[in-house]
C-alpha positions as CSV (number, residue, x, y, z in Angstrom):
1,X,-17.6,11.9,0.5
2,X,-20.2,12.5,3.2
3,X,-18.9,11.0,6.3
4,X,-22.6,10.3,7.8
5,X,-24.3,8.8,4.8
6,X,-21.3,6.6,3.8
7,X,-20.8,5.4,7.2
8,X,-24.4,4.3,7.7
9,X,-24.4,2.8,4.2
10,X,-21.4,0.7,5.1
11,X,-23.4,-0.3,8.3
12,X,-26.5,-1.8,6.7
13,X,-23.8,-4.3,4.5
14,X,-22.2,-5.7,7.2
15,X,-22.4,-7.2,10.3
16,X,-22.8,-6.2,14.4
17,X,-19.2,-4.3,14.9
18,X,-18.3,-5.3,11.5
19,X,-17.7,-1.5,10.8
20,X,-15.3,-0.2,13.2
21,X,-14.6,3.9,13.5
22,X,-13.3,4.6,16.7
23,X,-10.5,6.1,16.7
24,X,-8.9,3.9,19.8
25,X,-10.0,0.8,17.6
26,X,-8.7,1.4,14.4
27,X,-5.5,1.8,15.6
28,X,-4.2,-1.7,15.5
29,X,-4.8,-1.1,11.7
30,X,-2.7,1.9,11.0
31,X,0.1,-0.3,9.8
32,X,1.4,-3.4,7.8
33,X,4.7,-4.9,8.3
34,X,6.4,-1.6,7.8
35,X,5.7,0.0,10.9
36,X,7.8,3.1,10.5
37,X,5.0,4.6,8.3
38,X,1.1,4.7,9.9
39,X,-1.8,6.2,9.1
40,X,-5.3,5.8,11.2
41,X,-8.0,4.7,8.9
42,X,-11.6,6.7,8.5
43,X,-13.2,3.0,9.4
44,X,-12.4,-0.4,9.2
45,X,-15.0,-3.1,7.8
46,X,-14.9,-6.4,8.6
47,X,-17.2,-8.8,5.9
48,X,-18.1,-12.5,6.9
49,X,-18.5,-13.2,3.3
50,X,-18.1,-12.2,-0.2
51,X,-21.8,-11.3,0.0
52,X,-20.8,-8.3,1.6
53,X,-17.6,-7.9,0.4
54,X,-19.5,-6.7,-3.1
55,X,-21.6,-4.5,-0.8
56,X,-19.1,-2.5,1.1
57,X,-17.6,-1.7,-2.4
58,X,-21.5,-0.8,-3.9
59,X,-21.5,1.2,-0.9
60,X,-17.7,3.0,-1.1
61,X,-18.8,3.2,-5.1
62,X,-22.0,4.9,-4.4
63,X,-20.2,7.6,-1.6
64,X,-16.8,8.1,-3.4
65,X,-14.5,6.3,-0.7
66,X,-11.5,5.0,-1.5
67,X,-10.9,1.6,-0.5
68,X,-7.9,0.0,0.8
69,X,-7.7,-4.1,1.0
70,X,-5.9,-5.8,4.0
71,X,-5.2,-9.7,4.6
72,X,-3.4,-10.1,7.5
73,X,-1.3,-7.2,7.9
74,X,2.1,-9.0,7.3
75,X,3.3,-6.8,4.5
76,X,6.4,-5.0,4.6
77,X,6.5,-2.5,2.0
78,X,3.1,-0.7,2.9
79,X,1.1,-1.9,0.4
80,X,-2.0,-2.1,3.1
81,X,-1.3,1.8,4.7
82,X,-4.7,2.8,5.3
83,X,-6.1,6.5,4.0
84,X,-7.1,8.7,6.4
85,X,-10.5,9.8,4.6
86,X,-10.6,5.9,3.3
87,X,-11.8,2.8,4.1
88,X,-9.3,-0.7,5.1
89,X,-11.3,-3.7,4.0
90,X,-10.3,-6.4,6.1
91,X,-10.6,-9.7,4.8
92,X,-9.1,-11.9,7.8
93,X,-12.9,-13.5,8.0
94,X,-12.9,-15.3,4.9
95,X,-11.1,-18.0,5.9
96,X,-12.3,-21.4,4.1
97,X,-10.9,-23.5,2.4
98,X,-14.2,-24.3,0.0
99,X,-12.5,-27.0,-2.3
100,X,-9.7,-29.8,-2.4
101,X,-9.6,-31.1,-5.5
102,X,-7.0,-34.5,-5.5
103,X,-7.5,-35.4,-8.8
104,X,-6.8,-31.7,-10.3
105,X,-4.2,-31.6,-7.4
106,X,-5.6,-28.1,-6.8
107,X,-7.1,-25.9,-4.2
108,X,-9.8,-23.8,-4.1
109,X,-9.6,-21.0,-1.1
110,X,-11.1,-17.9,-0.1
111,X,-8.5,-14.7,0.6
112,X,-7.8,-15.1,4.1
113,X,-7.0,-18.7,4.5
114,X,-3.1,-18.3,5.4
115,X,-0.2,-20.0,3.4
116,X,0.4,-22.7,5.4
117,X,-3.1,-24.1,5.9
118,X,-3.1,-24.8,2.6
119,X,0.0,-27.4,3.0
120,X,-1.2,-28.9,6.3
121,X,-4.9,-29.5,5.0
122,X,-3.4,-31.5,2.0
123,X,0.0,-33.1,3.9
124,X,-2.3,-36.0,4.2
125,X,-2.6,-37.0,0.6
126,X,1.2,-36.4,0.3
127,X,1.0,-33.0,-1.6
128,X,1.8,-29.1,-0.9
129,X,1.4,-26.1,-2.2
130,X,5.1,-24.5,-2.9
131,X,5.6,-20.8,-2.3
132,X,6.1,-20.5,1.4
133,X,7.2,-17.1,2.8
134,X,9.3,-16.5,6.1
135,X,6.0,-15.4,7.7
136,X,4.0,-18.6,6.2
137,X,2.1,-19.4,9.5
138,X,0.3,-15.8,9.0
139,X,0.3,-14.4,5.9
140,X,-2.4,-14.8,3.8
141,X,-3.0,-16.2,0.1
142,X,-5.0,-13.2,-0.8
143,X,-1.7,-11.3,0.5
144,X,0.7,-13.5,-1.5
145,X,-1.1,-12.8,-4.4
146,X,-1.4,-9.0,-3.8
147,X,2.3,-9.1,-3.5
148,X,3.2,-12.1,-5.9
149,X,4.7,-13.9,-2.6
150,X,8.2,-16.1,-2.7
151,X,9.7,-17.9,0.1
152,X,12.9,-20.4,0.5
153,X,11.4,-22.9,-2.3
154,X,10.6,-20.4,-5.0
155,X,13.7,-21.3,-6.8
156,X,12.6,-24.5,-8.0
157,X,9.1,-24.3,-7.2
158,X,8.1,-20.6,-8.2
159,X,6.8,-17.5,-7.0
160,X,2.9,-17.5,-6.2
161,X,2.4,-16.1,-10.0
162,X,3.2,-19.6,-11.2
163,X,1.4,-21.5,-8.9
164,X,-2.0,-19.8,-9.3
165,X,-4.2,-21.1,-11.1
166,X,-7.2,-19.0,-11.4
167,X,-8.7,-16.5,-9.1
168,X,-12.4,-14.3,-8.9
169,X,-11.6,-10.3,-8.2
170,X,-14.3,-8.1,-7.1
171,X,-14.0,-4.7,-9.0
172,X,-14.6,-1.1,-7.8
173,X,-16.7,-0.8,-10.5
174,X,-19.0,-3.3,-9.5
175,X,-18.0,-6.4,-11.6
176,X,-17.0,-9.7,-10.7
177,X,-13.9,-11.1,-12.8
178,X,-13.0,-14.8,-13.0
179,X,-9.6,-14.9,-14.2
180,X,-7.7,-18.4,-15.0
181,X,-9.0,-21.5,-14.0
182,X,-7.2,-25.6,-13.3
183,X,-7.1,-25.7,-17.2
184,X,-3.4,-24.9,-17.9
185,X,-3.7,-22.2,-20.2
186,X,-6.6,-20.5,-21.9
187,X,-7.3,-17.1,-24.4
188,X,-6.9,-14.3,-24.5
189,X,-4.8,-11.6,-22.3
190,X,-3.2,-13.1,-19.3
191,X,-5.5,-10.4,-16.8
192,X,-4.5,-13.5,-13.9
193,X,-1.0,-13.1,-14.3
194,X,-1.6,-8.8,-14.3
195,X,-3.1,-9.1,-11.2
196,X,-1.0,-11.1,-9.4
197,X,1.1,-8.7,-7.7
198,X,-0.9,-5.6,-8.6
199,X,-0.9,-5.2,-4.2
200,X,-5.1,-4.4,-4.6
201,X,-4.8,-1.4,-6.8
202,X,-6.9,-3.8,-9.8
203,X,-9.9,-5.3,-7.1
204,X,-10.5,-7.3,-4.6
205,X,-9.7,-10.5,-4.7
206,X,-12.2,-13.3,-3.0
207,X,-11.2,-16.7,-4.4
208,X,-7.9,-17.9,-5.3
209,X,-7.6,-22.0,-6.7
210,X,-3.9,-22.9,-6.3
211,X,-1.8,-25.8,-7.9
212,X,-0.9,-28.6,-5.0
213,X,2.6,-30.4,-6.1
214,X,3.8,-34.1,-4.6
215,X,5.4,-34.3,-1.8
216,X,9.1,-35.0,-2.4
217,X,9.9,-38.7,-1.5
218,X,13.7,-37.4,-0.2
219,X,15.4,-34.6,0.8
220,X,18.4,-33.5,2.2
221,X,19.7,-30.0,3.9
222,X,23.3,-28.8,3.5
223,X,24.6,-26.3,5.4
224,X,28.1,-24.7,3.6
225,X,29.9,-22.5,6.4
226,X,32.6,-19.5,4.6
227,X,35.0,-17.5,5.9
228,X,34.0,-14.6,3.7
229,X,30.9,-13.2,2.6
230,X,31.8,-12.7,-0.8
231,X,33.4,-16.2,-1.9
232,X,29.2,-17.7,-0.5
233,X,27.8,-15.0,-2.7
234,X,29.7,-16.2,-5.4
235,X,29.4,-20.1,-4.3
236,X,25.5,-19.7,-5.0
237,X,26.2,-18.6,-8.8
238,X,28.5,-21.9,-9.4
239,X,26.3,-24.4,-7.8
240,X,23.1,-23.5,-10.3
241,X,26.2,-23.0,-12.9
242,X,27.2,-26.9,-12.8
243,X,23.3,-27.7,-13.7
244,X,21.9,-28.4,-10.4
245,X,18.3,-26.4,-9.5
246,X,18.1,-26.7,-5.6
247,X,15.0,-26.6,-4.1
248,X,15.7,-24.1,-1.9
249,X,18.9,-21.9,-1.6
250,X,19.6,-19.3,1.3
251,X,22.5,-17.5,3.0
252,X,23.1,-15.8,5.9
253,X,26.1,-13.3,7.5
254,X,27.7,-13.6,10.5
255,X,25.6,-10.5,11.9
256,X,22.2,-12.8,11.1
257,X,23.8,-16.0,12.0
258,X,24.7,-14.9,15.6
259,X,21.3,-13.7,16.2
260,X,19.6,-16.9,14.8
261,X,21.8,-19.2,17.5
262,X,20.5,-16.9,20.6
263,X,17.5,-16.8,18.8
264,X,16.9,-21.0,18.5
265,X,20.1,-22.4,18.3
266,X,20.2,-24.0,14.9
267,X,23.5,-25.5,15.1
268,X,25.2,-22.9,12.7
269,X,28.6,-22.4,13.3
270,X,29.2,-19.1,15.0
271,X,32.7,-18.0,13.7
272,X,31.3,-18.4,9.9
273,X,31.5,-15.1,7.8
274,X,28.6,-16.7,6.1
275,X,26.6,-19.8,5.5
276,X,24.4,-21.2,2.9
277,X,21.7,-23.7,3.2
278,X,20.9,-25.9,0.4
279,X,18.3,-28.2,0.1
280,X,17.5,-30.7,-2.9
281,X,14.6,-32.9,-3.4
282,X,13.6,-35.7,-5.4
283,X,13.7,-39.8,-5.3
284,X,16.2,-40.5,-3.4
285,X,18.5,-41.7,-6.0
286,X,18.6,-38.3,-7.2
287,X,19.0,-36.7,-3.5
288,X,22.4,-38.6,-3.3
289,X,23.6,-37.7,-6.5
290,X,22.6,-33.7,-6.0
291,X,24.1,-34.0,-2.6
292,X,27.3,-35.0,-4.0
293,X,27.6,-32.7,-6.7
294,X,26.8,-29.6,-4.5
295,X,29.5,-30.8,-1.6
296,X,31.8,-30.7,-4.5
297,X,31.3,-27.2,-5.8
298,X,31.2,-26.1,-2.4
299,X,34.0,-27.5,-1.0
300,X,36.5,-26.2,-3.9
301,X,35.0,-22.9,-2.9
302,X,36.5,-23.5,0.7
303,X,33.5,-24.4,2.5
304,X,32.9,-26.6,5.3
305,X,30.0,-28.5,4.4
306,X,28.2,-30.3,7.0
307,X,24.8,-32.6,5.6
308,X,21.4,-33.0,7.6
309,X,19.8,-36.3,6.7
310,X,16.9,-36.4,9.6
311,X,13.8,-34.8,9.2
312,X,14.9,-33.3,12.7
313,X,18.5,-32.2,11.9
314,X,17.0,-30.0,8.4
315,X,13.9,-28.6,10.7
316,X,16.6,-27.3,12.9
317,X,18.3,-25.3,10.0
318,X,15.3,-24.2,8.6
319,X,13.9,-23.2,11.9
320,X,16.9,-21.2,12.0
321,X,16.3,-19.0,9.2
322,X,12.5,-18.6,9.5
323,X,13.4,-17.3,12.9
324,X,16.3,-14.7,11.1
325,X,13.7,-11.7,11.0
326,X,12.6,-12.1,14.4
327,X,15.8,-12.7,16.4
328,X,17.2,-9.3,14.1
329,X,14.9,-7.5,16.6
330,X,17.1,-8.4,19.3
331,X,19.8,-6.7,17.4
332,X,18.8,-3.1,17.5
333,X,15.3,-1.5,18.8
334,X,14.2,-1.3,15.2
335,X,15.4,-2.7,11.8
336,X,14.3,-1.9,8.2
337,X,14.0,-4.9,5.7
338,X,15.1,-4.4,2.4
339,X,13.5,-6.4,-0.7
340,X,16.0,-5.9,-4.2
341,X,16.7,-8.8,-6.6
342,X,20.1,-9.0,-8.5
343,X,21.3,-11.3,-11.2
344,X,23.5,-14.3,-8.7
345,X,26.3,-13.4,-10.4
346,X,26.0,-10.1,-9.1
347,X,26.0,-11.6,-5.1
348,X,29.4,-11.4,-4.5
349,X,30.3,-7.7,-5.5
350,X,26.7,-6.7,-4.2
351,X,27.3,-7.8,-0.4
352,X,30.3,-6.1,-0.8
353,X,29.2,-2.9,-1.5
354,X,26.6,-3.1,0.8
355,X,29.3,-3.7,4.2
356,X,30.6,-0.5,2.6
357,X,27.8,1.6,2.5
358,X,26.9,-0.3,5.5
359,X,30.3,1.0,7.1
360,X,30.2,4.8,5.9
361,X,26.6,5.3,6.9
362,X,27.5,4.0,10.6
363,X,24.3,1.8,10.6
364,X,24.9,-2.0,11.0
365,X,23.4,-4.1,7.9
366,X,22.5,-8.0,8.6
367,X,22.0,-10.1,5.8
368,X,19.8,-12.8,5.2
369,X,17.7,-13.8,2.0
370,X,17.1,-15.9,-1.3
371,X,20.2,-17.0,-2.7
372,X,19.2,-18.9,-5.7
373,X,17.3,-16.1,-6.9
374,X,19.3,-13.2,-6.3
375,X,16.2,-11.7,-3.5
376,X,18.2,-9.7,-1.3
377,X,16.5,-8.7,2.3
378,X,19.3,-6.7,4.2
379,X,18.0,-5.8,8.0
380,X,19.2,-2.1,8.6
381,X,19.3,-1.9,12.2
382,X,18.8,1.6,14.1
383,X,16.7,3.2,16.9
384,X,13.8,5.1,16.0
385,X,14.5,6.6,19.6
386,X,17.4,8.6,18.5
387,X,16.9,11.8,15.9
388,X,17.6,11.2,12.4
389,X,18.4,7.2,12.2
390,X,14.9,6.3,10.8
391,X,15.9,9.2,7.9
392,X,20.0,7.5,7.6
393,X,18.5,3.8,7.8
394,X,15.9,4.4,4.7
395,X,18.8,6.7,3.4
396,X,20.7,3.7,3.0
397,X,17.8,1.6,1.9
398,X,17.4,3.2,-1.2
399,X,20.8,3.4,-2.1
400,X,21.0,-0.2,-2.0
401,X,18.1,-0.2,-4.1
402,X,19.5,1.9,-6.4
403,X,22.7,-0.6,-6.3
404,X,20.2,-3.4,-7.3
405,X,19.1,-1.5,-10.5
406,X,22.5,-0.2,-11.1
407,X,23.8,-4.1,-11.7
408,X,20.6,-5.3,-13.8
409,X,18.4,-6.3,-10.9
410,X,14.6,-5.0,-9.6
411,X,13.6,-2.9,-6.8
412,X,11.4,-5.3,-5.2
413,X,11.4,-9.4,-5.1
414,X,8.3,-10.4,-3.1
415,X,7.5,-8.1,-0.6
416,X,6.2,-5.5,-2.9
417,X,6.1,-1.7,-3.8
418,X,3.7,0.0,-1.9
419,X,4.6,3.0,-0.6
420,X,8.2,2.3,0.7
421,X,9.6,2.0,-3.0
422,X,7.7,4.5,-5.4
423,X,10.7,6.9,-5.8
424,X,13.3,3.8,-6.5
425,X,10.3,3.3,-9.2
426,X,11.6,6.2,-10.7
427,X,15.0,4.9,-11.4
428,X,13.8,0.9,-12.3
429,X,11.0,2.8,-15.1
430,X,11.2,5.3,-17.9
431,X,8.3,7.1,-18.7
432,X,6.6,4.9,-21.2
433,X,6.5,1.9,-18.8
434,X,5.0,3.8,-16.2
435,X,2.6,5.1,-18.4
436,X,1.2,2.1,-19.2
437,X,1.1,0.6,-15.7
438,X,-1.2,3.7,-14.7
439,X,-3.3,3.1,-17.9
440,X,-3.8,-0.8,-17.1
441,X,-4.9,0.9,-13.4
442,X,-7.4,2.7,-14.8
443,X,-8.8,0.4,-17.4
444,X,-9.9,-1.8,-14.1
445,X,-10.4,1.3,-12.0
446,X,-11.6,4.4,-13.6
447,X,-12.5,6.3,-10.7
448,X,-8.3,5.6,-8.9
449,X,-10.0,4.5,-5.7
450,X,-8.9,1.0,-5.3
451,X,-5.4,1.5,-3.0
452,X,-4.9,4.5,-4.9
453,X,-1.1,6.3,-4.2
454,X,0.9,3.0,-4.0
455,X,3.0,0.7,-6.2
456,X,3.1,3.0,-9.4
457,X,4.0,6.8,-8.7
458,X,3.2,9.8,-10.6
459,X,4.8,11.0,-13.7
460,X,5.2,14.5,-11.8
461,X,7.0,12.0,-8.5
462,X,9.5,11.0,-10.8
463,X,10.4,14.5,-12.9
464,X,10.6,15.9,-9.5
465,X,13.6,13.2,-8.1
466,X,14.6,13.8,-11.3
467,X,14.2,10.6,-12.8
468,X,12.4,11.5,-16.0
469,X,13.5,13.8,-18.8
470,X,11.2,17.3,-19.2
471,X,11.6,18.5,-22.4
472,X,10.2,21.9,-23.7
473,X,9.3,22.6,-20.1
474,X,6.2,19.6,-20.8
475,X,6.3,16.4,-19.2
476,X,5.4,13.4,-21.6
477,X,2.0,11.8,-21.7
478,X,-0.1,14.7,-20.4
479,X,-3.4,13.0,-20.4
480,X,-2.0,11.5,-17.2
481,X,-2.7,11.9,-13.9
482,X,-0.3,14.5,-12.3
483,X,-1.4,14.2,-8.5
């Protein structure tokens, strides 16, 4: 790459200050949500359009810049890390929403329109659109669907992969790929559902048409207080055991509950081990009847189950765990979130493995995540300020990572792979799977330049944490990449 000719190239596609290089203004940009790792970008570009979102990557294509794509920087795994000799593509700007269609019950949006825009254009005509992550009011839908998104409803409603309907991708290569559409299925390979999660390592994505769902005509919020941590892991497991799909399902420790109440006051009770929120929709015949049915499995379980019938009493409780990641920071100077999914009957023996690594390590663990599908987010808290935490804290991240793969669960649940994860890759993947994911990469880019080192690591990465068998001193699959 020539520094020079690429930069002024870049220039003439964008914008007035749409191409920022200082080295004082890129900073902002060095990091996602996962602020313990950074990296200054070469330059940032900031398109109004998809016009010149095709341009910048004619331009990158034509100089040999790898690009990396950024929404609105609420990632935690690192999945928008800039490159130091790359370019972040910042798509904050394309913000509209260019299509509401009521009949379809769909919506058509460009990448940085955030999640939950979407809901409160359509609230009007009494629909929504489901996945709704803890950082909703920021993140965007091109993020969600780099990352494949979740949130508190996903366990009824679905992650952001099944609520997608169709989306266009800009390529490195130059080609523009419409994938899916508001038919319900349609030939072929599913390439929509591929890309969904692929955390911009396939294209660029520019338009994404979403499925809007009915409002619920009732709802009701239970919040189940235990006096251990293990019984409400196991509590979770039994409630979607006796046939009843919640709409949303989440539990808290004592650690996370305490730091919620000085956080908002929710109203949880503070001597609780653990508590889990329950909410079920539906008509309101059904509402009862769920509502019943749940208060009974939880209250053979020793729970003490208290019900929130207002719209304002179930706000309050929700409010309370939306506001879970940022009251943790009042815990400890810093805190590393942790993203593993585990079969639910797993929850129980899980969380308690986790207080004991939690113990033996000396670094406080809060917990607070998905319930109903077994998404695990512990908060490690430590300060960066004192030598060798940050190495102990994602010490202990990976072995509870490890844990999650060791009882038949995943190494990520929404917020991604990126960089944080690639050596727990190792462990969740043999060598064949792995070698297909980095043959899909490069069937959509050939040159390795869209987001290249995140998500899917090396063949070599993995023999070297010794994760992968070498046999005859050769690793398998040599036509692949080794760097």
């Amino acid at each position: 790459m020539t520094t020079r000719e690429a930069e002024t190239a870049l220039r003439a596609c964008l914008p007035r200050n749409g191409l920022v290089t200082d080295a004082a203004a890129v900073r902002p940009f060095e990091t996602d949500g996962l602020t313990a790792i950074r990296q200054k970008p070469w330059a940032v570009a900031l398109p109004d359009n998809v016009d010149q979102v095709k341009a910048v990557l004619a331009a990158c294509r034509e100089h040999g810049v790898p690009v990396v794509t950024r929404g609105a920087g609420t990632g935690l795994s690192g999945g928008a890390r800039p490159m130091a000799e790359g370019l972040l593509l910042v798509l904050s700007k394309l913000r509209s929403i260019r299509e509401i269609d009521l009949e379809a019950c769909t919506a058509t949006v460009e990448p940085g329109v955030t999640n939950l825009s979407i809901s409160q254009a359509v609230a009007r005509h009494g629909l929504f659109y489901a996945p709704d992550p803890s950082s909703q009011i920021a993140c965007s839908i091109g993020g969600n669907v780099a990352e494949n998104s979740g949130g508190v409803h996903c366990l009824k409603y679905g992650l952001t992969v099944h609520n997608v309907l169709g989306i266009r991708v800009q390529t490195y290569e130059g080609d523009e790929l419409v994938l899916g559409g508001k038919a319900l299925d349609g030939p072929g390979y599913d390439l929509l559902a591929a890309m969904v999660g692929s955390e911009g390592m396939l294209g660029v994505v520019t338009e994404v048409t979403v499925k809007l769902l009915p409002l619920p005509r009732a709802k009701r919020v239970l919040l189940a207080a235990f006096d251990d941590v293990e019984t409400a892991g196991d509590a979770v497991g039994a409630i979607i055991a006796a046939g009843i799909l919640p709409a949303g399902l989440e539990m808290m420790d004592r650690l996370a509950i305490n730091a919620a109440e000085d956080f908002v006051e929710a109203g949880y009770p503070r001597d609780a081990a653990a508590v889990l929120l329950c909410e079920v929709d539906g008509t309101e015949q059904e509402v009862r009847a769920d509502v019943a049915r749940v208060s009974g499995v939880l209250t053979t379980r020793g729970a003490s189950v208290t019900l929130a019938e207002t719209e304002e009493e179930q706000a309050k409780l929700w409010q309370g765990r939306k506001a879970a990641f940022p009251a943790a920071g009042r815990l400890a100077p810093d805190y590393y979130c942790m993203d593993g999914t585990i079969p639910r009957s797993e929850l129980g023996a899980v969380l308690r493995r986790i207080g004991e690594m939690s113990e033996a390590c000396g670094l406080a663990v809060a917990n607070v995540f998905h319930a109903g599908d077994g998404n695990l987010h512990p908060l490690i808290l430590y300060d960066a300020g004192v030598p060798g935490q940050l190495d102990q804290a994602e010490k202990l991240g990976g072995q509870i990572l490890s844990l999650c793969v060791q009882v038949g669960g995943t190494v990520t649940g929404e917020h991604g792979v990126g960089v944080e994860k690639l050596d727990t890759m190792c462990e969740q993947f043999g060598a064949p799977e792995l070698a297909q994911f980095h043959r899909l990469k490069e069937a959509f880019d050939p040159a390795g330049l869209m987001n290249p080192g995140k998500a899917i690591p090396t063949l070599a990465r993995c023999s070297e944490l010794g994760g992968m068998h070498v046999h005859g001193g050769a690793l398998p699959f040599p036509e692949l990449d080794r760097l």
